[in-house]
C-alpha positions in Angstrom: 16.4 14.0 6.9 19.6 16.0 5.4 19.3 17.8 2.2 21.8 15.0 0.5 19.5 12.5 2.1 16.7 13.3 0.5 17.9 14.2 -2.2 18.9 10.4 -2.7 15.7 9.3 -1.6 14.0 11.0 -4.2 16.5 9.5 -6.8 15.5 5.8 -5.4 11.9 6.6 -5.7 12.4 7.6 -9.2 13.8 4.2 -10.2 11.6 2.2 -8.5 9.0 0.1 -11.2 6.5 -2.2 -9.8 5.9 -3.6 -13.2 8.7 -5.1 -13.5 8.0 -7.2 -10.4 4.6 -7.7 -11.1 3.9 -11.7 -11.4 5.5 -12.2 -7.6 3.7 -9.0 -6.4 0.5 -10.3 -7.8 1.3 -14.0 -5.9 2.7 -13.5 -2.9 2.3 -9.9 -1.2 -0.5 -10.3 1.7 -3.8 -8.3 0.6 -5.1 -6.1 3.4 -6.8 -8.1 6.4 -11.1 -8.2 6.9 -10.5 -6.8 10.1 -9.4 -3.3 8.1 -12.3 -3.1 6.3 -14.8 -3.9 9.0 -13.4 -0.6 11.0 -13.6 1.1 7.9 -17.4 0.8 7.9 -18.0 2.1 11.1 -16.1 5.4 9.7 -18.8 5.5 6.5 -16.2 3.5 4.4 -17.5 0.3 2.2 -20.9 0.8 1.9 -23.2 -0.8 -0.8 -23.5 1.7 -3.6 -20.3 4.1 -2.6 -18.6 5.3 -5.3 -14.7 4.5 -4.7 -11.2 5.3 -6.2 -8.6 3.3 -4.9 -5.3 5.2 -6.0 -1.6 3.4 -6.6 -3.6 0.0 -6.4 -0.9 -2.1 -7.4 -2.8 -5.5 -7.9 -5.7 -4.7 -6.4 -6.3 -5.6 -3.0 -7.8 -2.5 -1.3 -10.2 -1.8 -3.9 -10.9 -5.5 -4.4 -11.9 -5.4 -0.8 -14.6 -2.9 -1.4 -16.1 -4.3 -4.3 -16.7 -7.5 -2.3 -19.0 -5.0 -0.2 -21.0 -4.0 -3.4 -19.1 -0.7 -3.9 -18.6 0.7 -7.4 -15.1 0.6 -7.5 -12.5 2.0 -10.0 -9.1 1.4 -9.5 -5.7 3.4 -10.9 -2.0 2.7 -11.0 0.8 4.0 -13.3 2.0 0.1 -14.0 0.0 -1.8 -16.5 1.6 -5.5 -15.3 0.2 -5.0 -12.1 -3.1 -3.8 -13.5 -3.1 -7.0 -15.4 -2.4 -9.2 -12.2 -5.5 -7.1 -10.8 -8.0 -8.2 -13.3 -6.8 -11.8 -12.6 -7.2 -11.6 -8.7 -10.4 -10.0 -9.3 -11.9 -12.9 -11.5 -10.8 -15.4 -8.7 -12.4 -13.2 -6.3 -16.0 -12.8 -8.2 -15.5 -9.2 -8.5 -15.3 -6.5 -11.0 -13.2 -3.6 -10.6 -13.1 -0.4 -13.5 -9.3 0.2 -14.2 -7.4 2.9 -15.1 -3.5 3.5 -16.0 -2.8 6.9 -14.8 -1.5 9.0 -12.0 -2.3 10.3 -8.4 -1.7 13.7 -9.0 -3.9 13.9 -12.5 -6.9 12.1 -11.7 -9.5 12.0 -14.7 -12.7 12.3 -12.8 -14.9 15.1 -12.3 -15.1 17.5 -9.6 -17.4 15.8 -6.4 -18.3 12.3 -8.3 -16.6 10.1 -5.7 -17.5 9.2 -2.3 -14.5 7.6 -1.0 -10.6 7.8 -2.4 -8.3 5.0 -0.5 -4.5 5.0 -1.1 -3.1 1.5 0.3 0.6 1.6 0.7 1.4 4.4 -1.5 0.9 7.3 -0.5 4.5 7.9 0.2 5.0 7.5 -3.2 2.7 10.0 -4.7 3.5 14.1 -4.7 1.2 14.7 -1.5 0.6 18.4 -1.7 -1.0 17.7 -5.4 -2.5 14.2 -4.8 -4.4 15.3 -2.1 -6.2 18.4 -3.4 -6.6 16.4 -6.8 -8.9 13.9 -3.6 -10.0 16.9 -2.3 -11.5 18.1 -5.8 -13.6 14.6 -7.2 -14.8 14.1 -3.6 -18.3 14.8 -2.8 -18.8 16.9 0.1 -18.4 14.7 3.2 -16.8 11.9 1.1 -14.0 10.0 2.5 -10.1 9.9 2.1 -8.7 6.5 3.6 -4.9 6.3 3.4 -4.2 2.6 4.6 -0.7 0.7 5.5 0.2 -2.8 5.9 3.6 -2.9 7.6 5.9 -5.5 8.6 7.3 -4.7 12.0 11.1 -5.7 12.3 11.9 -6.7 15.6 15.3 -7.8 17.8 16.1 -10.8 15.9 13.3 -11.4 13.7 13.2 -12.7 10.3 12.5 -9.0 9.3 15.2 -7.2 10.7 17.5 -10.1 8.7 15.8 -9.7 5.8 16.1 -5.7 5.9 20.0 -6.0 6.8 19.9 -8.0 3.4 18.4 -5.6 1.5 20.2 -2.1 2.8 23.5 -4.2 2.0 22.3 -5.3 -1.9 20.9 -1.4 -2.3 22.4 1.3 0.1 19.7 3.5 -1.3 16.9 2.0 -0.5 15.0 3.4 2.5 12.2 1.9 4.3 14.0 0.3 7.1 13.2 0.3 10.5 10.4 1.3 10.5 7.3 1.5 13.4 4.2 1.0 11.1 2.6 4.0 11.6 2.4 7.2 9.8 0.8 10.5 11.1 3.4 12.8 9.5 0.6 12.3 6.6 -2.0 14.3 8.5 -0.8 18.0 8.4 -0.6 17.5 4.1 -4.0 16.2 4.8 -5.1 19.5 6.9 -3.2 22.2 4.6 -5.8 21.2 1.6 -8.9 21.6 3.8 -9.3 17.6 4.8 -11.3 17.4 8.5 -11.9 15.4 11.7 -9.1 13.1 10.3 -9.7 9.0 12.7 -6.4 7.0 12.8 -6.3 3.5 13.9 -4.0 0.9 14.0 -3.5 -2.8 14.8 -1.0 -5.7 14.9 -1.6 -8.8 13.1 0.8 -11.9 12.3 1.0 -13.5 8.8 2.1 -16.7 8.2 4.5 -17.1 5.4 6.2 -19.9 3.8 10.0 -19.4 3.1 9.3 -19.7 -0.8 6.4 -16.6 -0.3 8.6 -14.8 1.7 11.3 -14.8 -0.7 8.7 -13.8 -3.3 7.2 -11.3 -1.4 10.4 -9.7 -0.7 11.5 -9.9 -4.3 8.6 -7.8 -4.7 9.2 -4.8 -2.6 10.9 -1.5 -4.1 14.4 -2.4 -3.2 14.8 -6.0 -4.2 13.1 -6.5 -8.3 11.4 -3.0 -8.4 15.1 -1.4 -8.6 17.7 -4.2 -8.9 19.2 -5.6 -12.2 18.1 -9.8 -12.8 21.2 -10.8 -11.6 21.5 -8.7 -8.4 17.7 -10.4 -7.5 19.1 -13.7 -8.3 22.1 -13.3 -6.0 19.6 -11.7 -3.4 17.2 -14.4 -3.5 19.6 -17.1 -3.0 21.3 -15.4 -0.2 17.8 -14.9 1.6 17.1 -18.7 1.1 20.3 -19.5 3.2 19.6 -16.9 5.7 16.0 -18.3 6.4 17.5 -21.8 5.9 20.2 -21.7 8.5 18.3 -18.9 10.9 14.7 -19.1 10.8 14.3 -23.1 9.7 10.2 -23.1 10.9 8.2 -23.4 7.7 5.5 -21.0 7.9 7.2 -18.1 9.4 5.1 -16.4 11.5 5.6 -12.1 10.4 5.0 -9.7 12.5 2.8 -6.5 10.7 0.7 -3.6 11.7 -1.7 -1.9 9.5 -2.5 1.5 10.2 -5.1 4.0 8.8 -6.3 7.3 8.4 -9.7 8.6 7.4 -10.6 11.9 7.0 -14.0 14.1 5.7 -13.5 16.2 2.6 -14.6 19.6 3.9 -18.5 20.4 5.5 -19.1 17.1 7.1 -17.7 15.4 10.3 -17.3 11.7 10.2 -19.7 9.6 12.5 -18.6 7.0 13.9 -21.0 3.9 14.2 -21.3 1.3 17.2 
């Protein structure tokens, strides 16, 4: 990426707010499949009595998804909307999560009092170098780091390509486009701060949407309502309605997505991987 191109993504990821989004994020974004967690465990992730810190939770679904494996679970994100839309999940879910308005790169936890730290679809958003020794620091010895993504996948003609056409032309900046679903260029940040024998995995999975969740959903990413005035999401939203209308009339839409993931061992132990 050119110098002026980053330079403007780093001004888009300076506007972006998730709180101002917060009720359709909290409805109608897809949490993070079983099948995620159940490799997790065989890595030493989600077991009864771990100690977890799920950073940039938004609303709550990665750390949710541990607490329904009787993990004690805190749960931090700078916007207090989404924490709120969190706490409501959770009580749906018959879970209690701990949580905490703060940042990534300041974590308020002592050194070595956490056995795991998952980021789920943020760590792109977080300053890496200082987030991950700040992971390195409240992890026990051996503890886990578990950077997880949950990707759509826009393909030739798919309702995700259209949709991301429809978004670049609303807001040039925005930059998340075309993108493959996976994301190693996190693991040398990762090895810089001392992090070992880091496991990736990923896998594809198709979620069914209904045109009025995909609209939400999508008025919930960073470069629809995170970043756009009300009437620009208005004008959006109703241009995405024709598009699905007219191109893609089936009602559940079947979206592609891949979730990929990375765990790795804060220094002195390897990770062993169960059967």
């Amino acid at each position: 990426m050119s110098r002026p191109a980053r330079e403007r993504s780093a001004q888009f990821d300076r506007r972006v707010d998730f709180g101002r989004t917060a009720e359709d994020y909290g409805r109608f974004r897809a949490g993070f499949p079983d099948e995620l967690f159940a490799r997790l465990r065989s890595l030493g992730v989600g077991h009864a009595g771990q100690r977890a810190l799920d950073l940039g939770t938004g609303t709550g679904s990665l750390g949710r998804g541990l607490a329904r494996q009787d993990c004690r679970v805190t749960a931090l994100d700078l916007a207090a909307p989404l924490l709120h839309q969190a706490r409501r999940l959770d009580v749906a879910a018959s879970v209690a999560v701990d949580y905490v308005v703060g940042r990534a790169e300041f974590l308020p936890f002592a050194n070595a009092s956490l056995d795991v730290v998952t980021a789920g679809q943020c760590w792109h958003w977080f300053d890496r170098a200082r987030a991950a020794s700040e992971v390195r620091r409240v992890l026990v010895p051996g503890g886990r780091l578990v950077i997880a993504h949950f990707d759509w996948l826009p393909l030739a003609g798919n309702v995700v390509e259209a949709t991301e056409q429809l978004i670049e032309r609303f807001n040039p900046e925005w930059h998340f486009g075309g993108r493959n679903g996976r994301h190693p260029e996190w693991l040398p940040g990762l090895a810089e701060v001392g992090f070992e024998d880091p496991r990736t995995f990923s896998f594809d999975q198709a979620v069914p949407y209904s045109h009025e969740a995909w609209r939400g959903r999508i008025r919930a990413s960073a470069g629809v309502a995170a970043t756009l005035s009300e009437d620009e999401v208005a004008r959006f939203d109703g241009e995405l309605a024709r598009i699905l209308a007219e191109r893609f009339p089936r009602d559940p839409i079947a979206v592609p997505h891949r979730v990929f993931a990375i765990v790795a061992a804060s220094p002195h132990s390897a990770i062993e991987e169960k059967p």
